[in-house]
C-alpha positions in Angstrom: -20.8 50.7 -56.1 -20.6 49.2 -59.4 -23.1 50.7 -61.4 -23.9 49.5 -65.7 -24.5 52.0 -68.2 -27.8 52.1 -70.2 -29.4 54.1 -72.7 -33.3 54.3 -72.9 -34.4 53.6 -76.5 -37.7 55.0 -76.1 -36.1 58.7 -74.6 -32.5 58.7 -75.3 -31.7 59.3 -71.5 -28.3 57.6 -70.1 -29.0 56.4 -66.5 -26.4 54.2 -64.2 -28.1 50.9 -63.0 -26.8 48.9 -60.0 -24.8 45.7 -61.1 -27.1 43.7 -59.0 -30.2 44.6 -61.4 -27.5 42.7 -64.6 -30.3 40.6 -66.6 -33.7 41.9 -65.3 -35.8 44.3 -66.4 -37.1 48.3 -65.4 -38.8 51.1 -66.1 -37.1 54.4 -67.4 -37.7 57.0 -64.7 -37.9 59.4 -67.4 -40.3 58.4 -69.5 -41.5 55.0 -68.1 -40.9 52.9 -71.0 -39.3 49.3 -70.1 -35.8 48.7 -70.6 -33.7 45.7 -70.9 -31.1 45.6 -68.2 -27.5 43.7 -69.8 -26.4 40.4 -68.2 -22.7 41.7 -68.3 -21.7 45.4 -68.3 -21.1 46.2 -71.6 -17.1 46.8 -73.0 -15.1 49.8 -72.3 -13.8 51.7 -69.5 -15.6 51.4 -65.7 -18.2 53.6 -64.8 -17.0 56.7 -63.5 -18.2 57.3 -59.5 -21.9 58.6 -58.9 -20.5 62.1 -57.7 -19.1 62.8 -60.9 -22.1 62.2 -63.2 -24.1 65.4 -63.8 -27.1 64.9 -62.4 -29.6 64.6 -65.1 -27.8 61.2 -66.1 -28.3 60.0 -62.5 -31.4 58.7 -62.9 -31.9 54.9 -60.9 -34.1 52.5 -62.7 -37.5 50.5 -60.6 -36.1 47.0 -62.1 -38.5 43.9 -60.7 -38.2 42.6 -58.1 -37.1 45.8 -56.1 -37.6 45.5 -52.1 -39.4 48.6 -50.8 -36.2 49.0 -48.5 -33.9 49.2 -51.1 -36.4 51.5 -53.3 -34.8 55.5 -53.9 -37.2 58.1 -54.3 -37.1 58.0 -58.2 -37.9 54.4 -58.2 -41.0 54.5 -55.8 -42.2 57.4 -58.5 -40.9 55.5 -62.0 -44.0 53.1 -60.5 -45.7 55.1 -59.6 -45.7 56.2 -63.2 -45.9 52.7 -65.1 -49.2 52.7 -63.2 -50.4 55.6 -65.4 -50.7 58.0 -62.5 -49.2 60.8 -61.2 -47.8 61.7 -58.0 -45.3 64.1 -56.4 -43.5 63.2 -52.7 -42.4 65.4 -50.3 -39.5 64.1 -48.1 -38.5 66.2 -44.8 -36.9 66.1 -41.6 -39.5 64.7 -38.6 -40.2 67.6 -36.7 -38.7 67.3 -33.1 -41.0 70.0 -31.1 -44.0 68.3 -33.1 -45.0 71.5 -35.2 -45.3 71.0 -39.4 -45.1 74.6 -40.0 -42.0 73.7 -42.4 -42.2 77.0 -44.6 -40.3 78.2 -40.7 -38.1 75.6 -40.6 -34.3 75.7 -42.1 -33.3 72.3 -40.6 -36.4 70.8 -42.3 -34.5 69.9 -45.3 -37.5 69.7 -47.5 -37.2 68.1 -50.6 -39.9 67.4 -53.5 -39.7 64.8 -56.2 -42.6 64.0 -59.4 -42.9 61.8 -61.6 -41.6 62.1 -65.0 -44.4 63.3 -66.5 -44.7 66.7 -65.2 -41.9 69.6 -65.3 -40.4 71.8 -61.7 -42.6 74.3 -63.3 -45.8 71.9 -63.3 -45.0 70.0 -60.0 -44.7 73.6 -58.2 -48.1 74.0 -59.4 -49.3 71.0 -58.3 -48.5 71.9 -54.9 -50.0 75.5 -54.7 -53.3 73.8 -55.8 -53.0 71.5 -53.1 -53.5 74.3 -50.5 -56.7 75.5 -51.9 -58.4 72.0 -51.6 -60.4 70.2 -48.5 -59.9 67.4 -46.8 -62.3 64.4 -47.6 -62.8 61.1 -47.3 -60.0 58.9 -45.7 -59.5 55.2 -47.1 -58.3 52.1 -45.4 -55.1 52.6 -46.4 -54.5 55.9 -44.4 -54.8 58.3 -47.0 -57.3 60.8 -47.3 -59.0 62.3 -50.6 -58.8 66.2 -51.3 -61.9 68.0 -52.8 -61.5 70.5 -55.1 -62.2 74.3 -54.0 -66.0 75.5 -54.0 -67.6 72.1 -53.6 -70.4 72.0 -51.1 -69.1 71.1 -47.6 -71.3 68.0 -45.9 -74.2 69.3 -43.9 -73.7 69.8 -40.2 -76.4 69.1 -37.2 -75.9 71.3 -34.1 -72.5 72.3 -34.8 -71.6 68.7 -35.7 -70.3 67.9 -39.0 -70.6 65.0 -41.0 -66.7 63.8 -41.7 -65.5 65.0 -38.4 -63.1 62.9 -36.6 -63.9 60.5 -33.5 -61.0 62.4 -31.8 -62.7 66.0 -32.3 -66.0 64.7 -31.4 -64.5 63.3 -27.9 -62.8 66.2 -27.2 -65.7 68.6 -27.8 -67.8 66.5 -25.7 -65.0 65.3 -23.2 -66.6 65.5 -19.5 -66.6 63.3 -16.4 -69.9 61.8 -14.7 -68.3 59.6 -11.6 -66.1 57.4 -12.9 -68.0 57.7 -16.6 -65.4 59.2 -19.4 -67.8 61.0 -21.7 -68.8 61.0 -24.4 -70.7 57.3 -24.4 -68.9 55.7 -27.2 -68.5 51.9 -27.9 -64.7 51.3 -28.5 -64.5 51.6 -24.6 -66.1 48.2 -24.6 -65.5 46.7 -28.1 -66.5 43.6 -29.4 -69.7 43.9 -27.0 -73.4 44.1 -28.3 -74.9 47.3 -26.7 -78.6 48.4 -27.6 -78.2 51.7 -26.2 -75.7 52.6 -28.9 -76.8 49.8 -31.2 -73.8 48.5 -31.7 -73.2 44.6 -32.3 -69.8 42.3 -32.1 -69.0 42.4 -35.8 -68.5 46.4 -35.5 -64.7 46.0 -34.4 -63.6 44.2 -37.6 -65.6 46.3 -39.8 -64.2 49.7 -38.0 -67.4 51.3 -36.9 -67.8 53.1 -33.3 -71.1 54.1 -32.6 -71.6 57.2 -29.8 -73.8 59.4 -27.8 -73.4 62.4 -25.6 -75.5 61.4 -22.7 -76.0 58.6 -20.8 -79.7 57.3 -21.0 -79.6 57.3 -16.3 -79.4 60.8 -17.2 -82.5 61.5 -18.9 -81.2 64.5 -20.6 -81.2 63.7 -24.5 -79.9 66.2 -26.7 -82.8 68.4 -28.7 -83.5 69.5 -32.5 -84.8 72.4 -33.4 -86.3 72.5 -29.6 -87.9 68.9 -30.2 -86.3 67.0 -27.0 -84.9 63.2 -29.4 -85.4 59.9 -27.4 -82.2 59.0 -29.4 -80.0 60.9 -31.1 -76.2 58.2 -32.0 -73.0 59.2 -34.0 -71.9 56.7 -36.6 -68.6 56.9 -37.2 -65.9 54.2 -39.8 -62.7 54.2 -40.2 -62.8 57.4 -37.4 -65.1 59.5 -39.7 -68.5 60.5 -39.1 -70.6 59.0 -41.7 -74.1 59.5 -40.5 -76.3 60.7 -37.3 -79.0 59.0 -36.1 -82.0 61.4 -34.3 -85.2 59.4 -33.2 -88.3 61.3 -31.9 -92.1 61.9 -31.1 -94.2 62.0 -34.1 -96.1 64.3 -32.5 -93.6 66.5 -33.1 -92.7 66.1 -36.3 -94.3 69.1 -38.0 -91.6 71.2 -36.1 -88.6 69.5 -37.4 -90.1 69.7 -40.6 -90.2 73.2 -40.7 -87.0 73.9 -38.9 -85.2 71.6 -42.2 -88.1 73.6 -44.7 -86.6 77.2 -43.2 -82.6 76.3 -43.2 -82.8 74.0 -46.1 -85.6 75.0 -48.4 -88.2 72.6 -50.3 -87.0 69.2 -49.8 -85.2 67.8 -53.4 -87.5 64.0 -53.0 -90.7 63.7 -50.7 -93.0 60.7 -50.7 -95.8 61.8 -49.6 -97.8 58.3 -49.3 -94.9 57.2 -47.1 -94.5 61.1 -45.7 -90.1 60.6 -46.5 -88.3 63.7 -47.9 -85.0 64.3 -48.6 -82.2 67.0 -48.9 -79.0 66.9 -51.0 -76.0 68.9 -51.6 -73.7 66.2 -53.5 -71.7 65.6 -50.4 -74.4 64.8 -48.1 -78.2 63.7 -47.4 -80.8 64.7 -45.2 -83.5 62.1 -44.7 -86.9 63.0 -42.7 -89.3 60.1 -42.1 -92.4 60.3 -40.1 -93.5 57.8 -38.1 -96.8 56.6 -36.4 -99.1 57.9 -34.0 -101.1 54.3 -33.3 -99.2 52.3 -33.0 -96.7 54.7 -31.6 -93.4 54.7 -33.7 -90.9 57.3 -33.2 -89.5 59.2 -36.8 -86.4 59.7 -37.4 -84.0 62.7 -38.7 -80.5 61.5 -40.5 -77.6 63.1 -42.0 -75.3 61.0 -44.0 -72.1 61.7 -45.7 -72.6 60.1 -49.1 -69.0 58.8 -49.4 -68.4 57.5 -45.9 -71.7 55.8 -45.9 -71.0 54.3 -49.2 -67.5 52.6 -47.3 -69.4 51.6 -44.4 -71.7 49.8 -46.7 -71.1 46.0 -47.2 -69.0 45.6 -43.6 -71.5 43.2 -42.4 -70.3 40.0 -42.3 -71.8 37.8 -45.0 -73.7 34.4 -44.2 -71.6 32.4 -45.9 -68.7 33.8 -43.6 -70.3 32.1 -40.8 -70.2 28.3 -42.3 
């Protein structure tokens, strides 16, 4: 490989840059700062191999245009970097018997890399923290946030809660009625409006499944606080569950009421002229409306995880989308 030496002027480091990358410019892995890559290697003898540089010198430069394929670990994280943010990456082995437990693992080859910002000492840190945080919520991308240790975790509803994912909430409820998979979810027949789960066309694109644990032939809706619901749906985007949907009586109201008053305390809003109240613990919302007795109108109970409900906002498709 011919390789061209060049000094960073901003850190003083000497890194070895791939002939190809003659003319262009990069970032300094070490401290980020650009450098000017020579159009000729510059007089004196070759470059000795790569093996025999110590390793500190080693150090391969994110020069644009880079392909992703060609990309090394360092460069990926010198990008990272020039960004202005942080990052450590953790390459391993892929497990063959499908277990992660890599602390167990001597053929894992486990090897950790940070940017140029932080020291061993301080990436180390980094991940011990990272084992004393929560999951949250997951983007688009794939990637998931991490919440730091002794925030409030999102209210839960009969055992269900909010930012659980559609694969735990079919396998708790996973059951067979005739040839019916349970639960009653609409990805088994997407891109089909269906009132009994409310879910319209458009839901596919924007990535929301809506689902239920009966089947309305049954006539066996689930209950709160003892309160039989004449609708009670699972919201779920992106494969999160961002809010649940309970409709029933009025009459009946004054005993959810007190059920939320006894668990949850005094509610933090309440409008009393339009009898809604409301619960919060920064990571989630309760929100208790009464309906009407004449003409009959159901109420309705909802618990909604502030950040997914936030990313399912907007998903509609606009008007103008439609010209």
């Amino acid at each position: 490989m011919s390789l061209i030496r060049v000094q960073c002027t901003q850190c003083g480091t000497a890194l070895q840059i791939r002939v190809e990358m003659a003319g262009q410019q990069g970032r300094c892995p070490k401290c980020g700062a650009t450098i000017e890559i020579p159009a000729a290697a510059p007089v004196g003898p070759p470059a000795p191999p790569l093996a025999a540089v110590p390793p500190a010198a080693v150090a391969p430069v994110s020069a644009v245009p880079l392909p992703l394929s060609a990309a090394t670990a360092p460069d990926m994280l010198a990008e990272i970097l020039r960004r202005k943010k942080s990052a450590v990456m953790i390459v391993f082995e892929t497990p063959t018997d499908g277990s992660y437990a890599l602390s167990r693992k001597v053929e894992a080859d486990v090897r950790c890399y940070g940017t140029a910002d932080m020291s061993d000492a301080q990436l180390m840190e980094v991940l011990a923290q990272l084992g004393h945080m929560s999951q949250g919520m997951r983007n688009q991308k794939g990637g998931f946030g991490l919440q730091p240790e002794g925030l409030p975790l999102p209210y839960e509803l009969k055992g269900d809660r909010l930012g659980m994912t559609l694969d735990e909430f079919k396998s708790k409820y996973a059951r067979r009625i005739g040839a019916m998979t349970m639960p009653y979810c609409s990805d088994n027949c997407p891109g089909q409006a269906n009132p009994n789960l409310w879910s319209e066309p458009w839901h596919v694109a924007a990535g929301l499944i809506n689902g239920r644990i009966d089947l309305p032939s049954e006539n066996n809706p689930p209950t709160i606080a003892g309160v039989r619901s004449e609708l009670f749906l699972y919201h779920f985007v992106d494969g999160r569950l961002f809010r649940m949907t309970a409709l029933f009586d009025t009459e009946a109201f004054h005993l959810i009421h007190n059920a939320l008053l006894q668990k949850h305390g005094p509610p933090l809003k309440e409008n009393k002229e339009r009898m809604e109240m409301s619960w919060e613990n920064g990571a989630s919302t309760i929100k208790l409306t009464r309906g009407t007795m004449r003409p009959k109108k159901a109420s309705t109970l909802l618990y909604i995880h502030n950040q997914l409900q936030k990313s399912a906002e907007g998903r509609a498709p606009q008007r103008s989308s439609d010209l």
